[in-house]
Rosetta silent file (secondary structure, phi, psi, omega in degrees, C-alpha in Angstrom):
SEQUENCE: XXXXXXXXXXXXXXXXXXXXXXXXXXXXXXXXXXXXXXXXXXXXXXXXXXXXXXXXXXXXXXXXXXXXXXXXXXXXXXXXXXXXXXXXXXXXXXXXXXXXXXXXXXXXXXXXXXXXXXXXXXXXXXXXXXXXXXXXXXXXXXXXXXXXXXXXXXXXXXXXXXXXXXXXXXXXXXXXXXXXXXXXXXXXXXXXXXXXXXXXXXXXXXXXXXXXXXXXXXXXXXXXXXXXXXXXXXXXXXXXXXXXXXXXXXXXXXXXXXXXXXXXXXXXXXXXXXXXXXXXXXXXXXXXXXXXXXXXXXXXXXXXXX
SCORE:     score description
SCORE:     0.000 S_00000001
   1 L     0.000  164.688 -154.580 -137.552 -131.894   40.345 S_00000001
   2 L   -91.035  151.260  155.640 -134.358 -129.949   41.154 S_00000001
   3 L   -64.430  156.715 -170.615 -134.215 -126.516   40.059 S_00000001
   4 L  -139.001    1.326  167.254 -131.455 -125.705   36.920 S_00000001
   5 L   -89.804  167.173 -169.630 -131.437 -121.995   37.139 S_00000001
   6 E  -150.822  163.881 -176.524 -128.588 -120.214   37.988 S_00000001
   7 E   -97.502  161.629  149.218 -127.419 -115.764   38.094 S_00000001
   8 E  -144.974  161.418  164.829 -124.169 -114.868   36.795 S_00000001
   9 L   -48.831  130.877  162.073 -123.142 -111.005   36.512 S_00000001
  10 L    71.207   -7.371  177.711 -125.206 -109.463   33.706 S_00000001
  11 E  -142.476  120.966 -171.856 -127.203 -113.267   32.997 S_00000001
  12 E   -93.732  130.703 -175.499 -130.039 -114.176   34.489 S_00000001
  13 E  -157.908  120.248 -163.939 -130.463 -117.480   33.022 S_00000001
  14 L   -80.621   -5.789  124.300 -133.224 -120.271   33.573 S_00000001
  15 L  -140.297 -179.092 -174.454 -131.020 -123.196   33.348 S_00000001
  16 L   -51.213  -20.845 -107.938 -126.988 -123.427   32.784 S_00000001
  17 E  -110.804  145.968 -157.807 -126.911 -124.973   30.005 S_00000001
  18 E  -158.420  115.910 -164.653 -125.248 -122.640   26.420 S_00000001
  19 E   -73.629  158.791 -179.327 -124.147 -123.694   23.067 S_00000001
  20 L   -45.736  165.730  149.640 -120.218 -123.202   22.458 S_00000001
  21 L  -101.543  136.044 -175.689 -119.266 -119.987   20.377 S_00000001
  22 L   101.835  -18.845 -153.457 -118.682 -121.303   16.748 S_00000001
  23 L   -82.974  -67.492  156.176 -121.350 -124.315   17.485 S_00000001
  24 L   -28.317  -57.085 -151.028 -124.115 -121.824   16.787 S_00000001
  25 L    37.288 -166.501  157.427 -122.825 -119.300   14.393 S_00000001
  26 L    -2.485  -19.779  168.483 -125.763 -117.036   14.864 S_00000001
  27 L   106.686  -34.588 -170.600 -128.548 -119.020   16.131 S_00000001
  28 H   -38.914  -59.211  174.049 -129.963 -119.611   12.983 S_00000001
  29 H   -61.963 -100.399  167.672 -129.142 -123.386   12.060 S_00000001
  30 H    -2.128  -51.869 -171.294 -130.265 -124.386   15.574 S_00000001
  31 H   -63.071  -48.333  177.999 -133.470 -122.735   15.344 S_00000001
  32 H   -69.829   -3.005  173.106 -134.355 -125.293   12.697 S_00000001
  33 H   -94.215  -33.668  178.916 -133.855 -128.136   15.247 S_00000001
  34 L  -175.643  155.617 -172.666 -135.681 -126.823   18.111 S_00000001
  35 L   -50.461  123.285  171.983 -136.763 -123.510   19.875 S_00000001
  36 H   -78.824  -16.293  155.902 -133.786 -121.765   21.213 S_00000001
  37 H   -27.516  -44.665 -177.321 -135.939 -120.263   24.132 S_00000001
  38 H   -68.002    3.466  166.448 -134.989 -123.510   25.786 S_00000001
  39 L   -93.985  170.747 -173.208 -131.713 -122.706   26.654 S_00000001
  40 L   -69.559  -47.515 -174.278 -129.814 -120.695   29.170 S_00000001
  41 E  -174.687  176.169 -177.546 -128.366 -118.217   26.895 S_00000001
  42 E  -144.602  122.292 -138.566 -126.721 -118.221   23.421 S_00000001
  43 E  -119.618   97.748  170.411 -123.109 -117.566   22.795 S_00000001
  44 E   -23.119  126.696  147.558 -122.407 -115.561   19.106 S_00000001
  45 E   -25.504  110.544  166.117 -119.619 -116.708   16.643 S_00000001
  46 E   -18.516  117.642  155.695 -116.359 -115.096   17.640 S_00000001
  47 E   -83.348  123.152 -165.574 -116.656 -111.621   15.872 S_00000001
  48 L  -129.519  146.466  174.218 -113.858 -109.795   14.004 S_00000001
  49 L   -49.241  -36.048 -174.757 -113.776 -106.189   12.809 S_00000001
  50 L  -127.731  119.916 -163.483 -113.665 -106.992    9.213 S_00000001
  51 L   -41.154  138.201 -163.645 -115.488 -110.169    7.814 S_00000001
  52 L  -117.776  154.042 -171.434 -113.037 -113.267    7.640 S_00000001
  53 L  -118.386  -38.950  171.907 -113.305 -115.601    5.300 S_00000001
  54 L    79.672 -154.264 -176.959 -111.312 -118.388    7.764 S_00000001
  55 L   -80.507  156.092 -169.131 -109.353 -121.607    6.441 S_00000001
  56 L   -71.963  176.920  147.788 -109.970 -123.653    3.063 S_00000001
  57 L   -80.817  173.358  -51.687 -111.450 -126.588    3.417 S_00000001
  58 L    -2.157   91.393  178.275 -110.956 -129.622    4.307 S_00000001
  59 L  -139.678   52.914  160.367 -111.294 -127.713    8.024 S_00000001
  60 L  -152.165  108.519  157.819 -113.406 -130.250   10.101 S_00000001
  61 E  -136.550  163.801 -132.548 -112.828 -133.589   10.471 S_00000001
  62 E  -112.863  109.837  154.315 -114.373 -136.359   12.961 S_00000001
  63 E  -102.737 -173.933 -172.096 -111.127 -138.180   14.960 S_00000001
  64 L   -73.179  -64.358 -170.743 -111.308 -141.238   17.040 S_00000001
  65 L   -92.799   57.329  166.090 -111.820 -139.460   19.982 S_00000001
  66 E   153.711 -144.709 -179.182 -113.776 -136.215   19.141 S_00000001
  67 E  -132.930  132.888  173.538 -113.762 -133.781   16.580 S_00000001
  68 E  -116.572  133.563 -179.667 -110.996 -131.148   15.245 S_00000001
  69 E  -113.387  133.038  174.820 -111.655 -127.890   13.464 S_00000001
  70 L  -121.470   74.542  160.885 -109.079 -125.615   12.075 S_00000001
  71 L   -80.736  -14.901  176.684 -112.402 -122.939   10.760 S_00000001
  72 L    96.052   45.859  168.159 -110.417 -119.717   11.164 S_00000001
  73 L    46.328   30.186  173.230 -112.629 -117.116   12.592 S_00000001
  74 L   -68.717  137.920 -164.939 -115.347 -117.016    9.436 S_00000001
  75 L  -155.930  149.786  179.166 -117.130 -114.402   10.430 S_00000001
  76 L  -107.467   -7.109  179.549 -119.033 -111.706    8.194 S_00000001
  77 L    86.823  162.194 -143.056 -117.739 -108.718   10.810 S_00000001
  78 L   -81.002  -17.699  173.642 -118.921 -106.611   13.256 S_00000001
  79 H   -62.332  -76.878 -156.532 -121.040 -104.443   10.800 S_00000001
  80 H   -77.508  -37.885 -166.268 -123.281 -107.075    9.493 S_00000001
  81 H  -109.559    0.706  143.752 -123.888 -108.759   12.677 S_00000001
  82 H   -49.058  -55.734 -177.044 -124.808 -105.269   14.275 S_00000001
  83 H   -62.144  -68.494 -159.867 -126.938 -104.677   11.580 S_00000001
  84 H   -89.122  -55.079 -145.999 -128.436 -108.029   10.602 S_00000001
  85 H   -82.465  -63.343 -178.657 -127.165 -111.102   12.714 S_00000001
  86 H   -21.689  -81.280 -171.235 -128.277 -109.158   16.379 S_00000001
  87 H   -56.401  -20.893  171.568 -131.540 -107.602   15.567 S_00000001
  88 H   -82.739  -25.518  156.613 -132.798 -110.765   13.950 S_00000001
  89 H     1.817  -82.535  171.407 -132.259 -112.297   17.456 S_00000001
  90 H   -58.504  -66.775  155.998 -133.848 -109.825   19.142 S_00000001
  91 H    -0.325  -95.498  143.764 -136.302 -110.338   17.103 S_00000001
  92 L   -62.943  -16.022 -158.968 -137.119 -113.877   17.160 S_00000001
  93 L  -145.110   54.488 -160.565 -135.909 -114.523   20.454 S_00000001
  94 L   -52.242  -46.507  165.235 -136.574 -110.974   22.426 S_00000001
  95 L  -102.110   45.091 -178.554 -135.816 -112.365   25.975 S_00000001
  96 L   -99.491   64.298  170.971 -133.094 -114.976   25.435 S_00000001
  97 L     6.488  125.718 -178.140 -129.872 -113.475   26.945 S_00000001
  98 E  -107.284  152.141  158.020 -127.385 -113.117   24.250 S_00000001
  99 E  -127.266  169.943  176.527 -123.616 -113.180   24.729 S_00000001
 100 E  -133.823   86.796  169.388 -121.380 -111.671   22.013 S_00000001
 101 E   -30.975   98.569  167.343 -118.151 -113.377   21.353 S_00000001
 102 E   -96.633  174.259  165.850 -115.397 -111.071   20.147 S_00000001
 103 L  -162.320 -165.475  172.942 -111.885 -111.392   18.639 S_00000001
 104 L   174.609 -149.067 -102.272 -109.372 -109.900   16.531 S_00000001
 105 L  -150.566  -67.169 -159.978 -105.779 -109.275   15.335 S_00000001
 106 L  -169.172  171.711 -159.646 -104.531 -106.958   17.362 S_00000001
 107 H   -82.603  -44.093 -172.081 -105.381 -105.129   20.770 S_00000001
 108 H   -36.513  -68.107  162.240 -106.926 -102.086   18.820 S_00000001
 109 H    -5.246  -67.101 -141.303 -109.287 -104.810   16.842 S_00000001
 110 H   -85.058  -59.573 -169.306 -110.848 -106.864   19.951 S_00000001
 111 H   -50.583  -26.063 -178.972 -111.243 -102.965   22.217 S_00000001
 112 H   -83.394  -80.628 -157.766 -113.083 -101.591   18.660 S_00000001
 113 H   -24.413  -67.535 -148.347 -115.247 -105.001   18.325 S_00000001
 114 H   -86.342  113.197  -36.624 -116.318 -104.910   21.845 S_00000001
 115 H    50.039  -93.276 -176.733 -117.025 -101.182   21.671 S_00000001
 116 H   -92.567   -5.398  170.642 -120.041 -101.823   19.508 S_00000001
 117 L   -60.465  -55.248 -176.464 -120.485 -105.283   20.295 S_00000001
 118 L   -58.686   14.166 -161.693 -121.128 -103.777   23.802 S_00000001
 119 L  -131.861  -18.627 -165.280 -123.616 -101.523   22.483 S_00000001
 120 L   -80.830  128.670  166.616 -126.252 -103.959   21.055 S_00000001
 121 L   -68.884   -5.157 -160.941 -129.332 -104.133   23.364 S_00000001
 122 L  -130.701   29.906  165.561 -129.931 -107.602   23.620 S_00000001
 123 L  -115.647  102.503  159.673 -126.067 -108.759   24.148 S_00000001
 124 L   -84.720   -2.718 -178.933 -125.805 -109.007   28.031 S_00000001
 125 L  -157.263  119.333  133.130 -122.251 -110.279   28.194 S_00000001
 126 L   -38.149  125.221  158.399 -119.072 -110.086   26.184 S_00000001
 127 E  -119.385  134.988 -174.685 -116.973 -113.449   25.778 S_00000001
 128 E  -132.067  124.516 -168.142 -113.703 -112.178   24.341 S_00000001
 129 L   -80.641   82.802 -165.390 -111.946 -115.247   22.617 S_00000001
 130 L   -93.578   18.461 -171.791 -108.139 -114.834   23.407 S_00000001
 131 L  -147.708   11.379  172.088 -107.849 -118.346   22.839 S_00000001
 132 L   -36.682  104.650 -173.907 -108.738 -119.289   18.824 S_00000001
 133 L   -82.877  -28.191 -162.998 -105.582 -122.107   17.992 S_00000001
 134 L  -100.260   28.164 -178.840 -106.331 -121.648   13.989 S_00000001
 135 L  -144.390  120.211  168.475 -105.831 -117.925   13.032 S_00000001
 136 L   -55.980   13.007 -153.487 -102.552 -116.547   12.410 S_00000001
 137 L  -175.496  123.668  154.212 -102.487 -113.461   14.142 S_00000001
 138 L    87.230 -163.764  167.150 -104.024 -112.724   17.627 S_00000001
 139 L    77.552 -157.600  177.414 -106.105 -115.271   19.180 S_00000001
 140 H   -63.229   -9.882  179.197 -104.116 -117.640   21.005 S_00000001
 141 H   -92.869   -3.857  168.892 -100.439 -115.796   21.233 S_00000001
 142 H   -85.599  -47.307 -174.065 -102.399 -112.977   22.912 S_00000001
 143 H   -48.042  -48.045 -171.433 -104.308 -116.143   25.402 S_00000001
 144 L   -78.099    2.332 -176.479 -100.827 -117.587   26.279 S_00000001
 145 L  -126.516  121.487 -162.461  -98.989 -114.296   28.155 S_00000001
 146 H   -86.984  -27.796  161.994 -100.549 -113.310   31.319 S_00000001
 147 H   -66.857   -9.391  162.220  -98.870 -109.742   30.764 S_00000001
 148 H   -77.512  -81.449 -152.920 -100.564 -109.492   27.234 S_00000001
 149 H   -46.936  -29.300 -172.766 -104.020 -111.050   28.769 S_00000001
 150 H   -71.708  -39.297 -170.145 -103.753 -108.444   32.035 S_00000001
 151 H   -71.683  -38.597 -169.362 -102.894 -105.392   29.254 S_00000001
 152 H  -103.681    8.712 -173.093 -105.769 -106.459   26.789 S_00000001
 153 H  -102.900   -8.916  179.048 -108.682 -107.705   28.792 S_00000001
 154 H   -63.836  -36.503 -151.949 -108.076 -103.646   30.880 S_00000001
 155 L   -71.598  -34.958  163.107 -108.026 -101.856   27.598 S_00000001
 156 H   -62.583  -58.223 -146.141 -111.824 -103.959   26.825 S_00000001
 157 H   -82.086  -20.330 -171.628 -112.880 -103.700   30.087 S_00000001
 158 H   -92.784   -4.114  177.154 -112.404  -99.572   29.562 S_00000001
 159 L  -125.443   -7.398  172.622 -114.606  -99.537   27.108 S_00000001
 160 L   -77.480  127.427  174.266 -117.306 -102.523   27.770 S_00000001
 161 L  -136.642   69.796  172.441 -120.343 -101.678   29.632 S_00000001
 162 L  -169.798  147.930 -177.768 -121.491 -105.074   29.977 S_00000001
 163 L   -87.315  147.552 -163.819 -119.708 -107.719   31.641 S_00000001
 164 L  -100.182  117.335  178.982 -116.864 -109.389   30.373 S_00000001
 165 E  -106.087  104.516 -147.671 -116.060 -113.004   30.181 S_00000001
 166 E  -125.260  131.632  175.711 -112.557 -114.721   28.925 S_00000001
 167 E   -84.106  130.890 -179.917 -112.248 -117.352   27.351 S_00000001
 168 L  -118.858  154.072  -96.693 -108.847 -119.227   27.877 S_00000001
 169 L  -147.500  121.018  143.616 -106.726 -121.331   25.763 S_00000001
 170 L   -78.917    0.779 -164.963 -105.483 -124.799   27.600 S_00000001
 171 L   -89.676   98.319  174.119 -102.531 -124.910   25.431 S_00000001
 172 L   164.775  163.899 -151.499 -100.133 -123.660   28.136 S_00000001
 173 L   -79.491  -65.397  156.669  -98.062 -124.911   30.787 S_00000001
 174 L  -131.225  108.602 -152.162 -100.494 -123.345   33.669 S_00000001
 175 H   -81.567   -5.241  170.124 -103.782 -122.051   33.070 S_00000001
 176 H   -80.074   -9.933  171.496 -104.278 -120.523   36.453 S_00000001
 177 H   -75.427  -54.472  178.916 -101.608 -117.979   35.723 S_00000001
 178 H   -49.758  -50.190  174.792 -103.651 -117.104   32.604 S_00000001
 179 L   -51.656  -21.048 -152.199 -106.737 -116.718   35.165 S_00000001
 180 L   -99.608  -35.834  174.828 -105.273 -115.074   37.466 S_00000001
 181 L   -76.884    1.687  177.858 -104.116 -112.221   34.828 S_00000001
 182 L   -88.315  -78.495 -166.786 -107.766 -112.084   33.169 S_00000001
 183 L   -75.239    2.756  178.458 -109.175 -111.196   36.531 S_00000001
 184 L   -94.431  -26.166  146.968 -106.184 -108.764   37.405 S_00000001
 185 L   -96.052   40.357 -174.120 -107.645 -106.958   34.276 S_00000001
 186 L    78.146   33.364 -170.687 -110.758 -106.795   35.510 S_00000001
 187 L   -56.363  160.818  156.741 -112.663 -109.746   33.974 S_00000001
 188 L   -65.426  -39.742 -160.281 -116.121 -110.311   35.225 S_00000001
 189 E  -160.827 -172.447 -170.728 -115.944 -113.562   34.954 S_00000001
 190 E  -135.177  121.416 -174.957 -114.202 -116.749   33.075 S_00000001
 191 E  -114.632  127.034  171.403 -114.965 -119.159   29.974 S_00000001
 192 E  -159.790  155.082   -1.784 -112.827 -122.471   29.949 S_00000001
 193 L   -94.066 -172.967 -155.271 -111.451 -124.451   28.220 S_00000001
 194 L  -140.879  165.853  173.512 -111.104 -123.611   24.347 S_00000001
 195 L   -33.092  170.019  148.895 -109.971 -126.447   21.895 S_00000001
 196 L  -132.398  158.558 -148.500 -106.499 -127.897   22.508 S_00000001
 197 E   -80.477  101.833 -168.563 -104.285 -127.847   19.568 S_00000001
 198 E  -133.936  178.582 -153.794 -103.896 -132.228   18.039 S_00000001
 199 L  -126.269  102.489  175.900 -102.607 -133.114   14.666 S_00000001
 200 L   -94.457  155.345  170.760 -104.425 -135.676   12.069 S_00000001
 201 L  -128.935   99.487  143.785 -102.952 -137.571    9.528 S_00000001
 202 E  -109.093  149.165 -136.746 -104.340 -138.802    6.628 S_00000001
 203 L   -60.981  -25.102 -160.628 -102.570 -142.501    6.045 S_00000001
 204 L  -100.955  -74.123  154.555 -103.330 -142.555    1.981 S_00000001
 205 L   -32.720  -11.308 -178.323 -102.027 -139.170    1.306 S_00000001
 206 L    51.026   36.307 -164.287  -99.449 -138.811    3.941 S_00000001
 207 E  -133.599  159.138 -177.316 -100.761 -135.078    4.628 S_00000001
 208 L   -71.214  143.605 -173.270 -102.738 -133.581    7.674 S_00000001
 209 L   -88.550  -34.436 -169.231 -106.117 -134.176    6.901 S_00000001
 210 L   -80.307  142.429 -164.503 -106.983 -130.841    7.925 S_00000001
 211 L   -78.258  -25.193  174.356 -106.104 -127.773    5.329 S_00000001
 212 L   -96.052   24.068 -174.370 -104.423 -125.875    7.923 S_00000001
 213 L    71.343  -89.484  157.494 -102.401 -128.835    9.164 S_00000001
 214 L  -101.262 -167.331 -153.959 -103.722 -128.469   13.012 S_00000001
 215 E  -142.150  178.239  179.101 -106.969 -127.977   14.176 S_00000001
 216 E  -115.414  109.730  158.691 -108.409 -127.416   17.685 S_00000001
 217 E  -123.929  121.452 -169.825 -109.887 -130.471   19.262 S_00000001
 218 E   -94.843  168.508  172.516 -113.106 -130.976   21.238 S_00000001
 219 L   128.277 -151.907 -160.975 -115.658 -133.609   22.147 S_00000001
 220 L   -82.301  -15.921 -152.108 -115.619 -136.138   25.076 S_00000001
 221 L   -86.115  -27.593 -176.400 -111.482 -136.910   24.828 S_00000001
 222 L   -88.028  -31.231 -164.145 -111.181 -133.083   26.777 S_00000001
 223 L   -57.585    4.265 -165.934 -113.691 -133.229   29.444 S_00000001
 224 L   -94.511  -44.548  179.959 -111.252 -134.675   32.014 S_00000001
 225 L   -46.669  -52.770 -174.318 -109.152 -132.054   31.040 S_00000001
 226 L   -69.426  -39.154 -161.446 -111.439 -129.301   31.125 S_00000001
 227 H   -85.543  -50.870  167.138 -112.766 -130.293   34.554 S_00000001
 228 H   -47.590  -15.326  178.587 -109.163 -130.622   36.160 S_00000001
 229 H   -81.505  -39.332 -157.352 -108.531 -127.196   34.507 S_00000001
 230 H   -69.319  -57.312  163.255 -111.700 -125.808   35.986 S_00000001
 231 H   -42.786  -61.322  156.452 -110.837 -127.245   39.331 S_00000001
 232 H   -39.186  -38.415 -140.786 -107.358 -125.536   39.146 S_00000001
 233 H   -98.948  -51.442  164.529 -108.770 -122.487   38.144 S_00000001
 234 H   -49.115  -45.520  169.398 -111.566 -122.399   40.891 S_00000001
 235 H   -45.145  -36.318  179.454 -108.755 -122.713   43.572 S_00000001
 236 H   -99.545    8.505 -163.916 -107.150 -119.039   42.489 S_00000001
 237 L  -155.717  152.775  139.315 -110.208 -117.155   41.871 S_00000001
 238 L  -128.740   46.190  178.098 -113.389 -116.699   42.646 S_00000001
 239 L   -64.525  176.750  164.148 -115.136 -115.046   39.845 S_00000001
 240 E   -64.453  109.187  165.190 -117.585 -116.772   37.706 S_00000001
 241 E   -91.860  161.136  176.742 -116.391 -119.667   35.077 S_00000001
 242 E  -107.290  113.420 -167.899 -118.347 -120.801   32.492 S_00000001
 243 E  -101.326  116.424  178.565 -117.492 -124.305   32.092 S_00000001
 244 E  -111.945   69.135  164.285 -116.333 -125.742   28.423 S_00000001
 245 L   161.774  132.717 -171.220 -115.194 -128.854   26.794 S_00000001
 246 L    45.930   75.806  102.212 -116.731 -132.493   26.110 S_00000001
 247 L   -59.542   91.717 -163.415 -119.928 -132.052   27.524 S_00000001
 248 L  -113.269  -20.578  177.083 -122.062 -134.750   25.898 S_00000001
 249 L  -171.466  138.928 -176.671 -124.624 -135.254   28.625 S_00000001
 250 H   -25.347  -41.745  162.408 -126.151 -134.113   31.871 S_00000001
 251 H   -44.954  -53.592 -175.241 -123.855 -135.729   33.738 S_00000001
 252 H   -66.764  -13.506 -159.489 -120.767 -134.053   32.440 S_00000001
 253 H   -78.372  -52.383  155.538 -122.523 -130.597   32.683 S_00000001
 254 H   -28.465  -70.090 -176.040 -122.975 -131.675   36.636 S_00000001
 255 H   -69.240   -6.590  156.521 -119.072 -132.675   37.095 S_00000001
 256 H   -65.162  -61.925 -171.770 -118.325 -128.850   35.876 S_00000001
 257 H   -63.163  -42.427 -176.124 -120.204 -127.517   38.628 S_00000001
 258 H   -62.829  -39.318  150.199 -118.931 -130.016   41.002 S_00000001
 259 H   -66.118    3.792  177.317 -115.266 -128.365   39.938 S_00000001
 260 L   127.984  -21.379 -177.519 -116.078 -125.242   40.459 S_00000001
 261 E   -63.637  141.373 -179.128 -118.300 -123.717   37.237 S_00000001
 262 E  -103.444  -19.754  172.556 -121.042 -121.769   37.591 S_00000001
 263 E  -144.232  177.401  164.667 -122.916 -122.235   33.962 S_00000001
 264 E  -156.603  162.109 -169.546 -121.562 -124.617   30.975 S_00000001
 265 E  -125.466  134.274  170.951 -121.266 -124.280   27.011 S_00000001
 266 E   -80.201  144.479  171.250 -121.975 -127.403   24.698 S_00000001
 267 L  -123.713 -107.653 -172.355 -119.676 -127.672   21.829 S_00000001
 268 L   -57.465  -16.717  156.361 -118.904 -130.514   19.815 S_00000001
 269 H   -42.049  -46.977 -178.489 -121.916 -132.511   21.005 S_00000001
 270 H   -84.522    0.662  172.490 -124.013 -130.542   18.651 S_00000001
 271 H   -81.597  -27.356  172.676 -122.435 -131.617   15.638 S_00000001
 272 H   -64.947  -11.194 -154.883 -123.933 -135.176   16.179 S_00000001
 273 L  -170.226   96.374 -147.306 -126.790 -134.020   17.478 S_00000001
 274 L  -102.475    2.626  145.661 -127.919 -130.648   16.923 S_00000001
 275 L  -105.349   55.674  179.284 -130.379 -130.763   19.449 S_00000001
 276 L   -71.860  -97.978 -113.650 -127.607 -131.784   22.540 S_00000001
 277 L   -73.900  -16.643 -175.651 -128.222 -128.454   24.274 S_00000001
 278 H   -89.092  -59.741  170.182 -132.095 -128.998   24.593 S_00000001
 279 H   -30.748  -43.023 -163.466 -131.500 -132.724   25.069 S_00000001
 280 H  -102.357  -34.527  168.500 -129.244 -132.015   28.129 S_00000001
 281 H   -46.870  -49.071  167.674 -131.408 -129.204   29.712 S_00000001
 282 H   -30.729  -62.648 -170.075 -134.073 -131.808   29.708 S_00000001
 283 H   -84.007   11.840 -159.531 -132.407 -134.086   31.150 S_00000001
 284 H   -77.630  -39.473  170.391 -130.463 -132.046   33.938 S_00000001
 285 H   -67.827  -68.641  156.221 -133.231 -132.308   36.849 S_00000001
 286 H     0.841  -48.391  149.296 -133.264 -135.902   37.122 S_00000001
 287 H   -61.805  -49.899  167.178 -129.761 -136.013   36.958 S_00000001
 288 H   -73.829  -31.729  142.009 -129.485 -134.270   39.958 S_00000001
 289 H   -10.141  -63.556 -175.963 -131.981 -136.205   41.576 S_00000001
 290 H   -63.655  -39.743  160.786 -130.544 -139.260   40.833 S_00000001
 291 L   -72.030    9.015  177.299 -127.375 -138.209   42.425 S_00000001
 292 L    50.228    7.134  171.179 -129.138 -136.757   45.634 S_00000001
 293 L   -55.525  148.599  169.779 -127.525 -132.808   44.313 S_00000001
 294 L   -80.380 -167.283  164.217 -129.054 -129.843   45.493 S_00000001
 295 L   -63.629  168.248 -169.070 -130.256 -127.114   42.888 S_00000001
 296 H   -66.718  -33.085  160.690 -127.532 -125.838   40.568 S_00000001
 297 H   -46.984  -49.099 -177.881 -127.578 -122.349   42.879 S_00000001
 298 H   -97.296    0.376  171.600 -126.561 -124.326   46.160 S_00000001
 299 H   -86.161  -68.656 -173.139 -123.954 -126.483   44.255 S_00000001
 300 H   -62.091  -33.913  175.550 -122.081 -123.781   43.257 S_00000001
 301 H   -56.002  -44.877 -148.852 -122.192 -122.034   46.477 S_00000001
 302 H   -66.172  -46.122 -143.651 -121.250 -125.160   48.416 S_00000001
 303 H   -65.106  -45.536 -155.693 -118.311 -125.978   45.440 S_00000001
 304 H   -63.063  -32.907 -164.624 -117.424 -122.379   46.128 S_00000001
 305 H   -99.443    3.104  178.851 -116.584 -122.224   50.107 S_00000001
 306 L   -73.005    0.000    0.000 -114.558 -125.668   49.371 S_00000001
């Protein structure tokens, strides 16, 4: 059977495979469907300095092709999941490579979060989410300006002593410009893509079904997207990405590496099925098998010198 593990800076990880940030929250929920040891690593709920409350409900709903969320950054803040959310981790789960999603507000915000985020022993990587479509402030209008993304991923980067991984927003014109300004402020590495921004209507009310009007939407209608972004993105850089968006089965986890990705995070997959991330680690040797692929380690090299 093929080998599935793969290195990135700061994650050692014994296969690719990583639930979404927001998918998760905390690890907790998951844990009652199956051991989270089986996964590659496990990627926090975007973190904010001061606990969030996020958007009213209605702020989920199921479209034809995927799912859209407008939740807002609920979050309980960086206090509580120092104290509480971390250490039960560590805890339960002593050697499972944590990453710790931050966000904010404002530049001061994300550079305090990741501070002490960055301080936790059993968080090996900062993802810092510059690319949230549902929060009024921060978020995506910092993710869309490659001189705001070059100015706020240095000012993180001056105080993170763990490596840093940014997640970027497809909702722009060209996302390799965003990339390119990520890594000119020293990113480690790269998480893409993040929701794109869609609009529901429901027909008996005549009102957005969603409470914040739009939502961010994932599921299988973005992977094409996601992989052509990934592909773009892989051409201007060669840092690590983290590969994001419609991933529903080993296969799609496969055509991210084949564009260029080096690990990949499950999203929307887990609301149907809240063991997808175990489910697709399973099935991930086979897959390459079937397909004559080398291990996930010589795929990415080979993707890499292309």
């Amino acid at each position: 059977m093929s080998e599935i593990s793969v290195q990135l800076p700061g994650l050692n990880l014994k296969n690719p495979i990583i639930p979404a940030s927001g998918t998760a929250a905390y690890g907790q929920g998951l844990a009652q469907h199956f051991n989270l040891n089986d996964l590659g690593a496990l990627v926090v709920k975007s973190t904010t300095l001061e606990p969030r409350t996020g958007n009213p409900r209605p702020n989920v709903t199921e479209t034809t092709a995927g799912w859209m969320n407008a939740i807002g950054l609920t979050n309980p803040g960086i206090q509580a999941v120092m104290a509480d959310q971390l250490p039960w981790l560590a805890d339960h789960y002593p050697t499972l490579p944590i990453i710790g999603s931050i966000a904010g507000s404002t530049f001061a915000e994300y550079v305090a979060v990741a501070q002490q985020m960055t301080q936790a022993p059993n968080v090996h990587a900062l993802e810092v989410n510059i690319s949230c479509p549902n929060v009024a402030a921060g978020g995506l209008a910092f993710g869309t300006d490659p001189v705001l993304v070059k100015d706020l991923v240095s000012q993180i980067m001056a105080v993170a002593t763990k490596p840093v991984y940014v997640k970027l927003t497809p909702n722009v014109t060209d996302i390799t410009v965003i990339a390119q300004a990520a890594v000119a402020g020293g990113a480690t590495g790269l998480t893409l893509i993040n929701t794109l921004t869609g609009l529901q209507y429901d027909l008996a009310t005549r009102q957005p079904t969603l409470s914040n009007g739009t939502g961010g939407l994932s599921g299988a209608a973005i992977h094409p997207l996601a992989v052509r972004m990934i592909h773009a993105v892989r051409a201007v850089t060669d840092v690590p990405i983290i590969g994001v968006g419609g991933v529903m089965r080993a296969e799609d986890a496969i055509e991210f590496f084949l564009a260029g990705a080096n690990a990949v995070e499950v999203g929307a997959a887990t609301y149907g099925n809240p063991c997808a991330c175990r489910d697709i680690v399973r099935e991930l040797p086979a897959a390459l098998d079937k397909y004559g692929l080398p291990d996930l380690m010589t795929l990415s090299r080979q993707q890499a010198q292309h």
